[in-house]
C-alpha positions in Angstrom: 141.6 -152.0 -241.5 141.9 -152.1 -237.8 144.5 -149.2 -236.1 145.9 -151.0 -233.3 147.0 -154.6 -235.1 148.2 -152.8 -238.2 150.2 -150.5 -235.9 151.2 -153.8 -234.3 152.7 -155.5 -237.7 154.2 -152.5 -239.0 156.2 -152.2 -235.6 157.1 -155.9 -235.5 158.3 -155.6 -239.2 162.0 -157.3 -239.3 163.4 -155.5 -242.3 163.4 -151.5 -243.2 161.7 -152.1 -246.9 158.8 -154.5 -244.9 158.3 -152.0 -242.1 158.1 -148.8 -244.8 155.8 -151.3 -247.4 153.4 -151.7 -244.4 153.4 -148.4 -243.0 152.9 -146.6 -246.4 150.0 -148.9 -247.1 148.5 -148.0 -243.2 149.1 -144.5 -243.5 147.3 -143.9 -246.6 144.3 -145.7 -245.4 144.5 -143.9 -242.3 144.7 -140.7 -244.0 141.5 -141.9 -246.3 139.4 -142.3 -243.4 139.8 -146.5 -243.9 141.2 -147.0 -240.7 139.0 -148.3 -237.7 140.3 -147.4 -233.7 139.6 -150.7 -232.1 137.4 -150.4 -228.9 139.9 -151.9 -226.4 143.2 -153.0 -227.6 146.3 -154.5 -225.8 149.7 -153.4 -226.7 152.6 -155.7 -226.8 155.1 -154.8 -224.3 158.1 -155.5 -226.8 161.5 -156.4 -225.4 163.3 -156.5 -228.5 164.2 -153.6 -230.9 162.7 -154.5 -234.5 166.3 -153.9 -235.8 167.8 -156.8 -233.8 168.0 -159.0 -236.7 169.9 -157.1 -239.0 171.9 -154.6 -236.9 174.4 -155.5 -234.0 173.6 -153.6 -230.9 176.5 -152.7 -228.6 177.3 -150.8 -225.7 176.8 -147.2 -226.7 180.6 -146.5 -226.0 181.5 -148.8 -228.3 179.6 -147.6 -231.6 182.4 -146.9 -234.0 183.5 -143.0 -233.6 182.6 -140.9 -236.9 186.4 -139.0 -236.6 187.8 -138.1 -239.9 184.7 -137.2 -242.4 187.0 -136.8 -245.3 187.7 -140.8 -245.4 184.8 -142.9 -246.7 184.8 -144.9 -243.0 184.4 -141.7 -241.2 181.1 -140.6 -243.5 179.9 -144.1 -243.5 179.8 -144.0 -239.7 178.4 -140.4 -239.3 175.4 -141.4 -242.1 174.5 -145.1 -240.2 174.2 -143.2 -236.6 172.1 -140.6 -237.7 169.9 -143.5 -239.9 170.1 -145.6 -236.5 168.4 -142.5 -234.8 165.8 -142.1 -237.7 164.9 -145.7 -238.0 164.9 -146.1 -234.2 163.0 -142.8 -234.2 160.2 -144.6 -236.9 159.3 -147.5 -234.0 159.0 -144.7 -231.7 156.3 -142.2 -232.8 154.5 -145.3 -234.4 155.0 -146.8 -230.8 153.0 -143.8 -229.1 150.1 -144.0 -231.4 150.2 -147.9 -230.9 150.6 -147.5 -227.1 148.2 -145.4 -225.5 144.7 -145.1 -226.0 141.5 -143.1 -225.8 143.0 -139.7 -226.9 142.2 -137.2 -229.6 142.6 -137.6 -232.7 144.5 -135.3 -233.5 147.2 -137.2 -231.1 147.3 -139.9 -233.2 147.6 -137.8 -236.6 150.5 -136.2 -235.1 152.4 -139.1 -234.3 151.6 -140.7 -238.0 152.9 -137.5 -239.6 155.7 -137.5 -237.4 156.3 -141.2 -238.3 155.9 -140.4 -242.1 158.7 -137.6 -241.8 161.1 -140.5 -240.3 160.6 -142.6 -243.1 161.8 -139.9 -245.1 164.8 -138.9 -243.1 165.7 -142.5 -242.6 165.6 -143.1 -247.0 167.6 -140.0 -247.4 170.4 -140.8 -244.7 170.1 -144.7 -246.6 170.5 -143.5 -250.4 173.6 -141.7 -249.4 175.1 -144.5 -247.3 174.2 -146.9 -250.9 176.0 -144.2 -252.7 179.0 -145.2 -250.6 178.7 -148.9 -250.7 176.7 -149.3 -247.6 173.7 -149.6 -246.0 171.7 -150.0 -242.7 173.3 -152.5 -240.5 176.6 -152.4 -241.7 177.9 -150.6 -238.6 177.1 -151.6 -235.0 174.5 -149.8 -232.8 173.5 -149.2 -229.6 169.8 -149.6 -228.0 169.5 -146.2 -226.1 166.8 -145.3 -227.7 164.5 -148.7 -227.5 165.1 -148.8 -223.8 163.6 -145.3 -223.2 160.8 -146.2 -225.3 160.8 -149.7 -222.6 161.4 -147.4 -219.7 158.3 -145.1 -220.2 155.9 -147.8 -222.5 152.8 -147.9 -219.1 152.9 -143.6 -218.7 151.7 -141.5 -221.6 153.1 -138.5 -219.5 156.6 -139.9 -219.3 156.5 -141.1 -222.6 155.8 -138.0 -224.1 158.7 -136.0 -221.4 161.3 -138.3 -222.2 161.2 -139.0 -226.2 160.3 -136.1 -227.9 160.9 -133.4 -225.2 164.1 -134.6 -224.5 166.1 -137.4 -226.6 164.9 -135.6 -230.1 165.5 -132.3 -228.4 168.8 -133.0 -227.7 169.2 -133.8 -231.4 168.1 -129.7 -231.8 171.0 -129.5 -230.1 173.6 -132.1 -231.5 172.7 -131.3 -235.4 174.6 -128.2 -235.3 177.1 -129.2 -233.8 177.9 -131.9 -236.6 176.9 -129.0 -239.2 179.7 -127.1 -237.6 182.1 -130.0 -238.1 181.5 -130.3 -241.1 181.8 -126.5 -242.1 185.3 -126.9 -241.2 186.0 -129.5 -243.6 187.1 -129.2 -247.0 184.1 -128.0 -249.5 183.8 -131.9 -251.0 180.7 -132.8 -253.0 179.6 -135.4 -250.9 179.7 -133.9 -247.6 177.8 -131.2 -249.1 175.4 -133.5 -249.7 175.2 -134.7 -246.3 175.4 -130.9 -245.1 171.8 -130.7 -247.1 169.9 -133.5 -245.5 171.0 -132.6 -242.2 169.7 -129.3 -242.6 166.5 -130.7 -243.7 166.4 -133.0 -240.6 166.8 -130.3 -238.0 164.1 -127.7 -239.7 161.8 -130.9 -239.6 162.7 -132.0 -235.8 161.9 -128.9 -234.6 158.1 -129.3 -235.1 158.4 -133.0 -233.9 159.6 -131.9 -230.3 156.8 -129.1 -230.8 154.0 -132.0 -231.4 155.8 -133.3 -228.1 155.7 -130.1 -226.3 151.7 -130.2 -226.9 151.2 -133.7 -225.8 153.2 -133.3 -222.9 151.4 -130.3 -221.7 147.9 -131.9 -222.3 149.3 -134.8 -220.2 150.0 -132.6 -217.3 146.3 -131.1 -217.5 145.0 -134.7 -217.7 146.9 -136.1 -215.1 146.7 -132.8 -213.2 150.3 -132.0 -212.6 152.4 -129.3 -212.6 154.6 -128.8 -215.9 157.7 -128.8 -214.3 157.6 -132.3 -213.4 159.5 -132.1 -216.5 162.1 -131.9 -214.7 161.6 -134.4 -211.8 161.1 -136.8 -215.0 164.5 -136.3 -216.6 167.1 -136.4 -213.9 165.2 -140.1 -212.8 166.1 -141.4 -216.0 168.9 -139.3 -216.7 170.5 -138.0 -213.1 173.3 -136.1 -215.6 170.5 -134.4 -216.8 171.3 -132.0 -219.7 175.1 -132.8 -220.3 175.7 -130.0 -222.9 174.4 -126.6 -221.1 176.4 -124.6 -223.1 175.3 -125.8 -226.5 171.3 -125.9 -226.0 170.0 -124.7 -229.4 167.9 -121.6 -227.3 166.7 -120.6 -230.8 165.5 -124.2 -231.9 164.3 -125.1 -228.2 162.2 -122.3 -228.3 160.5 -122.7 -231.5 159.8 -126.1 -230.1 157.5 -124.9 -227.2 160.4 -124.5 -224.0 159.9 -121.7 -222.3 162.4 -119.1 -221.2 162.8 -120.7 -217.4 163.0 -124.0 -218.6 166.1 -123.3 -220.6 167.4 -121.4 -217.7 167.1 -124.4 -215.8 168.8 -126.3 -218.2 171.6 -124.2 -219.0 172.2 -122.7 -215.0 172.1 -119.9 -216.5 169.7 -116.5 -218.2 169.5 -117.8 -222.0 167.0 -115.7 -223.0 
């Protein structure tokens, strides 16, 4: 089995079931040893999200608000954006393993693993939306996530500032936040439920943003640049920068590898 075209089909998979049935199948070769690294491989640059097909992709101002989570609408919207961000957040790590080349191993097993814990988050979020009478695609979506995977697809050091150190590490930050929300709710069954898997998803991103963290710094060595081009990084793609200072998850953020200046940086302010 060849890495780079199985990596290839599995990301070009047009349905959840056929892109999980093919990555299952790759993954346990790979984790066999049955897996051959091609010697020279090029990637597709895709300009279409593999979820175009089944999911309708708005603006991201105009993905339905998850307001009241005591009403079946309200959780059905809250459980579809956070399986949006898993599925979304599949393609991606399987996309930097597909994408760049000629790296260590060990690269490549973190991304797989990390791709692996996706497909589990993204089942989890999906059995709960079934157990409401809905499932992926049902509510519309926004691409936010593809385009910074377009943005940065031709620099492994962008790619690796940009998606895991700082769209999933703002979801260190977001998660509580919904937790919170939810704390104030009524003790119902269900949102218990939802409470759990959460919980589960934020103790697991925490050492995704960390594998990040590592590949970014081993970028900066290869590339020979300073670690706080971070920075420089972020606010070109995102001149707002970090738009929730005040609720950076310091405790999360630094489990995940960001130092004590960095989160000064981000918070314009001592944090820790």
């Amino acid at each position: 089995m060849n890495f780079y075209k199985e990596l290839e089909l599995v990301l070009l998979a047009g349905t959840p079931n056929h892109k999980i049935e093919l990555f299952k199948k790759f993954y346990k070769a790979y984790k066999k040893g049955e897996v051959e690294f091609e010697k020279s491989y090029t990637p597709i640059d895709f300009t279409k999200p593999s979820y175009e097909s089944f999911c309708t992709v708005v603006a991201p101002q105009k993905v339905p608000k998850r307001s009241n989570l005591t009403t079946k609408e309200g959780q059905i919207n809250l459980l579809h954006a956070v399986a949006h961000i898993e599925y979304s957040a599949i393609d991606l790590a399987l996309d930097a393993a597909y994408r760049f080349q000629s790296l260590p191993k060990e690269y490549y097993d973190d991304w797989l693993e990390v791709a692996d814990d996706e497909v589990r988050h993204f089942k989890m979020l999906h059995t709960l939306l079934e157990e409401l009478g809905a499932k992926y695609g049902d509510v519309a979506v926004h691409n936010s996530l593809f385009e910074a995977s377009q943005k940065t697809q031709h620099s492994f050091l962008e790619r690796m500032a940009v998606v895991p150190r700082y769209l999933e590490a703002n979801g260190l930050d977001a998660t509580p936040m919904i937790l919170q929300k939810l704390q104030n709710y009524p003790r119902v069954e269900f949102l218990q439920k939802i409470k759990e898997k959460l919980y589960i998803i934020l103790a697991e991103e925490i050492d995704h943003v960390k594998k990040g963290d590592r590949w970014f710094r081993y970028a900066c060595k290869q590339q020979n640049k300073p670690q706080s081009i971070y920075f420089e990084i972020i606010y070109r793609y995102y001149p707002r920068g970090f738009l929730r200072p005040d609720d950076l998850n310091i405790k999360a953020r630094k489990e995940a590898g960001f130092t004590c200046n960095e989160l000064k940086q981000m918070a314009n302010k001592e944090v820790c």
